[in-house]
Every structure is written in C-alpha cells, then in structure tokens.
Backbone bond lengths (Angstrom), bond angles and torsions (degrees), N, CA, C in turn:
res aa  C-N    CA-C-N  psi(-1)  N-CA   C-N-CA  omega(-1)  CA-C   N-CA-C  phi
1 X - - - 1.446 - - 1.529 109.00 -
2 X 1.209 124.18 127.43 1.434 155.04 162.90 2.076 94.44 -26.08
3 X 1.176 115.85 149.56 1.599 118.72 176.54 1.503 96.12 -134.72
4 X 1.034 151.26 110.34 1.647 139.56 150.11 1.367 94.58 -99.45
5 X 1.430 124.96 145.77 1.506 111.16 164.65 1.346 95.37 -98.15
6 X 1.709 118.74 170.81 1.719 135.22 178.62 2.070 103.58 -52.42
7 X 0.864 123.47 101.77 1.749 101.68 153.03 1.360 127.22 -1.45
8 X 1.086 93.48 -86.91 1.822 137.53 165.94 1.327 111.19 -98.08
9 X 1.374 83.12 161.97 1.398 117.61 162.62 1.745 137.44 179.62
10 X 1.709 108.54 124.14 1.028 120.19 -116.15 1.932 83.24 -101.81
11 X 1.520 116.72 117.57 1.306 108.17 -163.86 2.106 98.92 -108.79
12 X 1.761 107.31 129.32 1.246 107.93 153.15 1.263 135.67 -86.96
13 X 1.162 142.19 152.13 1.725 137.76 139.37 1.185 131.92 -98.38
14 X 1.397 120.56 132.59 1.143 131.67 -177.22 1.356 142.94 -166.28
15 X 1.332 132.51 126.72 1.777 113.94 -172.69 0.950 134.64 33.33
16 X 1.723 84.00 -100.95 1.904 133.06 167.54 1.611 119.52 -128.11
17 X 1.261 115.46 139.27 1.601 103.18 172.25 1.891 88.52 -124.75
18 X 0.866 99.51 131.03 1.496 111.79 161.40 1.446 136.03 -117.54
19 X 1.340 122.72 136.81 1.315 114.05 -167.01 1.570 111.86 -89.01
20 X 1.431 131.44 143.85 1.343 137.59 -175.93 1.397 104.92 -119.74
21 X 1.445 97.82 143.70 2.106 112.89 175.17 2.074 103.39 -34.19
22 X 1.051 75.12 140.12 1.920 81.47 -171.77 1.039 129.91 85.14
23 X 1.259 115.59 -1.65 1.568 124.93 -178.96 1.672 116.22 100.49
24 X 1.214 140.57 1.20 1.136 157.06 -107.91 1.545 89.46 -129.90
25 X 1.285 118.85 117.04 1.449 113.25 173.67 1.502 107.53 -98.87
26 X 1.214 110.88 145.62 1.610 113.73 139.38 1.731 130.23 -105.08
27 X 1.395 92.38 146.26 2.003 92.54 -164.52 1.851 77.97 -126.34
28 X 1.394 101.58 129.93 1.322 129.31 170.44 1.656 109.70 -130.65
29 X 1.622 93.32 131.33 1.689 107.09 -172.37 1.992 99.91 64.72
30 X 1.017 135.91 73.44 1.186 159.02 130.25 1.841 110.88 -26.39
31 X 1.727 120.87 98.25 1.446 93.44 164.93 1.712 106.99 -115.34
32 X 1.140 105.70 122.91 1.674 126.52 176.75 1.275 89.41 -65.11
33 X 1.961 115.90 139.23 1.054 94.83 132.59 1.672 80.00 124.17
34 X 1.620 129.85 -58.09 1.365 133.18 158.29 1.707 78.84 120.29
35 X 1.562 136.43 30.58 1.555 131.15 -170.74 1.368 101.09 -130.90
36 X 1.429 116.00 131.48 2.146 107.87 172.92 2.099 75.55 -112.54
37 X 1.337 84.32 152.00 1.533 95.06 -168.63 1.522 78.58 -121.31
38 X 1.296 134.89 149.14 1.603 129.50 150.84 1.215 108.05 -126.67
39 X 1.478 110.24 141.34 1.057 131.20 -163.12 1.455 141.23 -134.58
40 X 1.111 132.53 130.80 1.542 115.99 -144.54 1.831 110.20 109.35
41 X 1.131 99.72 -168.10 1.512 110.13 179.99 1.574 118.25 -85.93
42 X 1.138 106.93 143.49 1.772 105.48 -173.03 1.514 103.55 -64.92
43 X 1.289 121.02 -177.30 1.329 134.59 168.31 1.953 105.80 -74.82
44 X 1.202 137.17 145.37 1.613 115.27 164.92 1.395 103.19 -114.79
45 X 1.306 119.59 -19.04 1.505 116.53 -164.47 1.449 95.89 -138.57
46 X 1.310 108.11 108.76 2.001 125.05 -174.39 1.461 101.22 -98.44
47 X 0.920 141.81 113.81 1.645 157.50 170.07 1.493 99.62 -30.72
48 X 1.506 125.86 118.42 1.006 121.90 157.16 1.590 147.06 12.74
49 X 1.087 154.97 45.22 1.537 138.07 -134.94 1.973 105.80 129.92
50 X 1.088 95.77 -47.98 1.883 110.28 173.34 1.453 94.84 -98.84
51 X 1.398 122.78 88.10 1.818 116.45 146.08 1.526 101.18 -64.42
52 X 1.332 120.35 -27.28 1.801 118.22 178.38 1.268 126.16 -72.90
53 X 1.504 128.42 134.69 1.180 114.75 168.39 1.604 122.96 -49.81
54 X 1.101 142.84 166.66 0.864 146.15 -170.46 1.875 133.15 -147.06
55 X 0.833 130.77 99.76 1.596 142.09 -156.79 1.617 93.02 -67.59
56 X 1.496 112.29 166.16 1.895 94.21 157.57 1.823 89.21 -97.27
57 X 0.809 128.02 -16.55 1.527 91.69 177.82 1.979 91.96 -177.00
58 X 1.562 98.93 161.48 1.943 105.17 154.68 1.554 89.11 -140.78
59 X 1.560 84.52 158.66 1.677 94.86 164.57 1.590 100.02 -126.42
60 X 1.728 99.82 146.84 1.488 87.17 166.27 1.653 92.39 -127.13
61 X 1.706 93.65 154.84 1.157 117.34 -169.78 1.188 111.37 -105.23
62 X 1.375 134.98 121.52 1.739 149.44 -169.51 1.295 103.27 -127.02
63 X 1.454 89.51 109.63 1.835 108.10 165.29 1.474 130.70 -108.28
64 X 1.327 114.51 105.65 1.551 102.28 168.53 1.146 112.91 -104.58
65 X 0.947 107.51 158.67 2.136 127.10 -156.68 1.539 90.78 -129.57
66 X 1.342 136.88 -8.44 1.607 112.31 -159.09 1.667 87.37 -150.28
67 X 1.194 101.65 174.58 1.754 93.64 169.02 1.481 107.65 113.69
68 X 1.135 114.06 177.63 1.918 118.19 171.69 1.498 94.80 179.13
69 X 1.183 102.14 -164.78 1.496 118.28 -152.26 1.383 134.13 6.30
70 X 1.478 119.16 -163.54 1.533 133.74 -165.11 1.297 106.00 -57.95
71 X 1.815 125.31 113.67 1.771 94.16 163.45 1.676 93.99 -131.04
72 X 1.224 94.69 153.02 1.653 111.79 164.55 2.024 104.85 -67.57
73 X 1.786 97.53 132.14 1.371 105.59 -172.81 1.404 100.60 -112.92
74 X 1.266 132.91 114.18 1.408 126.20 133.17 1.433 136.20 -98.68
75 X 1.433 127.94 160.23 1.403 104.17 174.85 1.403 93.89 -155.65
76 X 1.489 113.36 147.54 1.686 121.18 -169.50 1.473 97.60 -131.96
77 X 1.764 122.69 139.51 1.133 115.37 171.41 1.627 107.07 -107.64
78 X 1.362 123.09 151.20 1.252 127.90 158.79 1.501 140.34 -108.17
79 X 1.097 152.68 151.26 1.312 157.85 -106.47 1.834 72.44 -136.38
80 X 1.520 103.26 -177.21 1.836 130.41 -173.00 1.787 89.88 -85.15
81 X 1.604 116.73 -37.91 1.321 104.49 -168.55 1.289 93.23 -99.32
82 X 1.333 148.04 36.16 1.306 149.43 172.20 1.529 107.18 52.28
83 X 1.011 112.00 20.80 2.012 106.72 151.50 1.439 114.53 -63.28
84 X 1.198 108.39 160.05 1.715 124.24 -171.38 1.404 92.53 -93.32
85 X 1.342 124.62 122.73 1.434 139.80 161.18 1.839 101.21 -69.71
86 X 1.283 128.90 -73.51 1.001 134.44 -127.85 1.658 97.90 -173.51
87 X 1.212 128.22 171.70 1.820 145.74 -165.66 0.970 84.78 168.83
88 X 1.802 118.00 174.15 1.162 147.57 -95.48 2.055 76.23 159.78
89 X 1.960 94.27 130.42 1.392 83.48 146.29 1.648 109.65 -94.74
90 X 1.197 99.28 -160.94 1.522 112.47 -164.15 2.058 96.78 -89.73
91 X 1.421 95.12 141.82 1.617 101.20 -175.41 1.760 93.87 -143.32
92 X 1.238 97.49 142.62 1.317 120.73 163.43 1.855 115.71 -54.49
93 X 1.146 150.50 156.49 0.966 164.82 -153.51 1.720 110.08 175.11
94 X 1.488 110.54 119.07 1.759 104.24 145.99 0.939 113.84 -124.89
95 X 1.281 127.72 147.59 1.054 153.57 164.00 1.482 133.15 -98.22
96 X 1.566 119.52 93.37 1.590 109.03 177.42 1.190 137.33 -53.86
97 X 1.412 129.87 144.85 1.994 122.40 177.49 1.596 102.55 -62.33
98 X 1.024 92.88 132.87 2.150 103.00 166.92 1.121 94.79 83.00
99 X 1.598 140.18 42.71 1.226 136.32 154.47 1.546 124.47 -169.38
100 X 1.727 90.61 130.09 1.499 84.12 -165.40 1.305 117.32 -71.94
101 X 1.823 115.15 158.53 1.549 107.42 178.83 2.019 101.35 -113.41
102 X 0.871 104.24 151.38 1.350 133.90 178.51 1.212 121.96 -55.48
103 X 1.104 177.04 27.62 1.504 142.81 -131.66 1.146 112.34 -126.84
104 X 1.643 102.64 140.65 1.405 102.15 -146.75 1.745 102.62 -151.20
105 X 1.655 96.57 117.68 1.883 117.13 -151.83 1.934 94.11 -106.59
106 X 0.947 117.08 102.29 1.256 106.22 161.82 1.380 120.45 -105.11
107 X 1.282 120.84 136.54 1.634 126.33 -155.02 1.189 104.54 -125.29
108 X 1.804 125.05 93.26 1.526 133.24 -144.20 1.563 97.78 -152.89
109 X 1.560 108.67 116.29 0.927 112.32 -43.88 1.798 155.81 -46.28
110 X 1.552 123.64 175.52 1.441 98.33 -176.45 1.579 102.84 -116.51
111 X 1.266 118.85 102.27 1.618 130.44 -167.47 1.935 96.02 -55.72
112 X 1.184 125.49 143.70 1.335 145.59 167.08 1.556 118.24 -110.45
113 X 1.613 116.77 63.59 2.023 94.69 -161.24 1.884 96.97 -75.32
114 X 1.392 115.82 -9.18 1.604 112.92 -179.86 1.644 107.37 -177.57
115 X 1.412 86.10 162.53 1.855 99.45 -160.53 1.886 89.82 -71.51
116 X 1.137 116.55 151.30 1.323 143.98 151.56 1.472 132.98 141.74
117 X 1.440 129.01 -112.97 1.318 132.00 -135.72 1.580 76.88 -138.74
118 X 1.800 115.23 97.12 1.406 118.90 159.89 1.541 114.96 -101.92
119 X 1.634 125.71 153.58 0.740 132.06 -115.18 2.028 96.64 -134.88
120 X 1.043 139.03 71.17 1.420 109.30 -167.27 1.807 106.89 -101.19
121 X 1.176 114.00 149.70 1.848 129.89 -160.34 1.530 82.47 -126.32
122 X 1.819 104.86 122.15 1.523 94.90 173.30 2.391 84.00 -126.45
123 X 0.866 144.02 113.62 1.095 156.77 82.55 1.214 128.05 37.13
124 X 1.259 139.45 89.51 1.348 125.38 -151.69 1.873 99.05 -150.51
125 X 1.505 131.50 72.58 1.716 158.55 -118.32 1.618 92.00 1.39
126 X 1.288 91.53 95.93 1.486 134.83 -152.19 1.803 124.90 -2.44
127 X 1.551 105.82 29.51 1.624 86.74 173.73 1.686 112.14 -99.46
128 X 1.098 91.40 129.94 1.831 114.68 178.68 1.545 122.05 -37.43
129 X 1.307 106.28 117.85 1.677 108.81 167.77 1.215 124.39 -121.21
130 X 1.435 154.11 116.97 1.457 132.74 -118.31 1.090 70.59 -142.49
131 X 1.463 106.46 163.44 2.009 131.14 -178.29 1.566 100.88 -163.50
132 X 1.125 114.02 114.03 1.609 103.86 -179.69 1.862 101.88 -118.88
133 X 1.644 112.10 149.73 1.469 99.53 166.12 1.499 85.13 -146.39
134 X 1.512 107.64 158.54 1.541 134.75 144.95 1.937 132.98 -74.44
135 X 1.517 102.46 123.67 1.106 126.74 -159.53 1.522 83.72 -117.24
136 X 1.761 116.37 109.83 1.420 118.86 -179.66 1.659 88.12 -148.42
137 X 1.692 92.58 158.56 1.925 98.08 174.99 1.399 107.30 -106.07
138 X 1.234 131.17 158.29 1.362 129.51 160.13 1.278 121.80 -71.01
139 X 1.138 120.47 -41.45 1.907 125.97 155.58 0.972 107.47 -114.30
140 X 1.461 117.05 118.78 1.667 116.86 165.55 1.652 108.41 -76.49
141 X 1.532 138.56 -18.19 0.827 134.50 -171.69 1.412 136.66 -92.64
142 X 1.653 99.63 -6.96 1.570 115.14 149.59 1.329 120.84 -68.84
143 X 1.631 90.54 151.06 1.564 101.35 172.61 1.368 113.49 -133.17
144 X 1.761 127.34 164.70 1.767 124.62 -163.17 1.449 82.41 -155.24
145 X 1.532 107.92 172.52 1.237 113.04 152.27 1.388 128.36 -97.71
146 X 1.469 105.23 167.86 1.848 113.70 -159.17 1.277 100.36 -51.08
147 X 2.043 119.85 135.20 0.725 118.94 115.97 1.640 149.35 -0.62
148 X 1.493 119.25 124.17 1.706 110.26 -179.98 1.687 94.35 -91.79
149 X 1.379 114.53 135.03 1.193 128.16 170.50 1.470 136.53 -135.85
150 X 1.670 88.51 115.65 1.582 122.36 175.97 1.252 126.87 -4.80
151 X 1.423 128.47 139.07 1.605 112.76 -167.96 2.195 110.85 -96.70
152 X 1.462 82.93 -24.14 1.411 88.30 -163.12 1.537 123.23 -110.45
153 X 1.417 112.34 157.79 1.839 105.45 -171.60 1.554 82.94 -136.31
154 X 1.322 101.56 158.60 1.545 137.15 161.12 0.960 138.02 164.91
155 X 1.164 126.34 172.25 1.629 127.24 -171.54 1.106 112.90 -141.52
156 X 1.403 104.76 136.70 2.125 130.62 165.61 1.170 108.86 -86.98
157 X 1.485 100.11 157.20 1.827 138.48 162.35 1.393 86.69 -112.77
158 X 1.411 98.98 165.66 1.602 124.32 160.57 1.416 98.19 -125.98
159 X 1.416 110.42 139.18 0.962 140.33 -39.54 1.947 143.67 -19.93
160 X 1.239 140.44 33.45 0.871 147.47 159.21 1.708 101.99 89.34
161 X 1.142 110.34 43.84 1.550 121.91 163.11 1.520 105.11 -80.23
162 X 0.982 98.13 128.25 1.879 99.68 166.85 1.776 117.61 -115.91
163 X 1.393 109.33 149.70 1.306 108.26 170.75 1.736 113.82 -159.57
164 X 0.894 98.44 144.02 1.792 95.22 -178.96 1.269 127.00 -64.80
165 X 1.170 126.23 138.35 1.177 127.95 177.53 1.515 104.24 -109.52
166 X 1.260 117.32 150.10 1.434 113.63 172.40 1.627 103.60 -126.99
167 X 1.723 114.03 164.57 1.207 98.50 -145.04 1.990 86.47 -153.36
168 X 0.594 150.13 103.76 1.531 156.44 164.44 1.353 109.76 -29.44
C-alpha cells in the first residue's frame, strides 16, 4: 500500500466533537481564535489528588484532507513550560486517497497546572504536526468552589476506531 503523509493539517478546539451516522461531526463549545478564556470564579478548594485546576474536558479536532495509506499515530501534549501532560501510545490509522480523515483527541479530564500557551504534537510515522492554544482567565482574582471532575480520557478516529489515551 502506497504511504503519502497529509501536507497539512488543519487542527480544531472544542468542548466535545462527536461523530454522527454518515460521517457527520458535531463540534460543541467551538474556541475561535486557538484561546479558552475561563470565566467566572476560579476553583478555591481542588479535591485532594488535583492541586490543578481542572476543565471537564477539550477536544481537539485533526483534519487531514490529503494523504493515503497506513500511518503510525502518536500524539503528546505540553504544558506553557513545555512539560509533557499526557501521550498516547502509538495506534495504527488508515487513511483513504480522496478523503478526508478525522481525528479526534478528547482530553477528559483537561488538567490546567497554569494559564498560557499549551502545546499539542500529533505524530503521524513520526513527522510532526504542532497545534498550540492559550488557556487564560478573565479574572484571576475570583474565587468558586471545586469543580466535579471526570474520571475518563480517550481518543477517536473516524471511522469509529477507538484507542486510549492516557493523560497525567
């Protein structure tokens, strides 16, 4: 089988993206822009185990439009000081010519250890595709109580391949 890897690839953020019969995604909570703004009062009291704030979840959305055959997928996220949050082992993926493939990372929960410029590396038999966004508050000087937070992480392909993601 033929290998082209994607050119590009065109990365969303959001909530949730979910896949629908036909191939048909839905993207809920949409952030334009590559920025999650949070808003409201901080967390003051984080449950034992999370000193980090904590999101219930983002998904990011990975599109390739170009490309064909078999590739090995990894993907590693990074923190503002470039620490490793979380990877992915390595999963198989194909991809047909003349159709785009999907890929689709939901990060549940989504750990916050500090506001800025996070970093995600998606890997595709291993050449690098980078997606970066900003995680900033509108008042840092409010405070709320803790967040309830989510037990589970993983990540989709479309066609409805599943594989675990693990997440720090």
């Amino acid at each position: 089988m033929l290998t082209v890897l994607p050119r590009q690839i065109h990365f969303l953020l959001a909530d949730s993206v979910r896949e629908e019969l036909g191939g048909k995604l839905t993207v809920i909570g949409l952030y334009t822009g590559g920025e999650v703004i949070l808003q409201g009062a901080m967390p003051a009291d984080v449950p034992k185990g999370y000193e980090r704030m904590a999101l219930p979840g983002l998904t990011i959305l990975a599109v390739c439009e170009d490309g064909e055959g078999q590739f090995q997928l990894e993907f590693e996220l990074y923190d503002p000081s470039d620490r490793p949050l979380g990877k992915s082992a390595p999963t198989q993926v194909v991809k047909a010519k003349n159709a785009p493939q999907n890929l689709i990372f939901p990060l549940v929960p989504f750990l916050v250890p500090r506001f800025g410029r996070y970093r995600f590396e998606l890997r595709l038999n291993n050449r690098k595709y980078e997606y970066s966004f900003t995680v900033r508050h509108s008042d840092p000087h409010a405070s709320a109580p803790s967040p309830q937070i989510p037990s589970k992480t993983k990540a989709r392909t479309s066609p409805s391949r599943k594989r675990a993601v693990k997440v720090k």
